[in-house]
C-alpha positions, 0 to 999 in steps of 0.5 A: 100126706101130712107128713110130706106137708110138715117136711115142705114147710120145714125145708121151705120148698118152692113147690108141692110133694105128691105121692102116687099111691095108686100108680096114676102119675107113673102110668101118666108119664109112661112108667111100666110100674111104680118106682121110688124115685124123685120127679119134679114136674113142671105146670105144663107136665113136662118132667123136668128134673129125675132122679131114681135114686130114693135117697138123695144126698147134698149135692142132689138135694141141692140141684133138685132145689135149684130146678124147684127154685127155678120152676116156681118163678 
């Protein structure tokens, strides 16, 4: 989606957004159904940062970067 694109390039994410349109990832990873919610997978397709809150706040947006910076090293 060009805009999930637009937000990493404006927050200078360390990694990439998907959108699980068609529930794929979430039946992938044992989800009975689709959630909104926030998961950063690792390269081997471990989840390793959850969050099922859609919105995040400060202090949330902060760890999932932190996990994100992490990840991308």
């Amino acid at each position: 989606m060009n805009s999930h694109k637009k937000f990493c390039d404006a927050q200078k994410l360390p990694f990439d957004l998907i959108v699980d349109t068609d529930g794929k990832i979430h039946k992938a990873f044992g989800f009975e159904k689709r959630v909104r919610a926030t998961f950063l997978i690792d390269k081997k397709g471990t989840i390793a940062y959850a969050n099922k809150a859609f919105k995040l706040d400060d202090a949330t947006w902060g760890d999932l970067y932190k996990a994100g910076e992490a990840l991308a090293k």
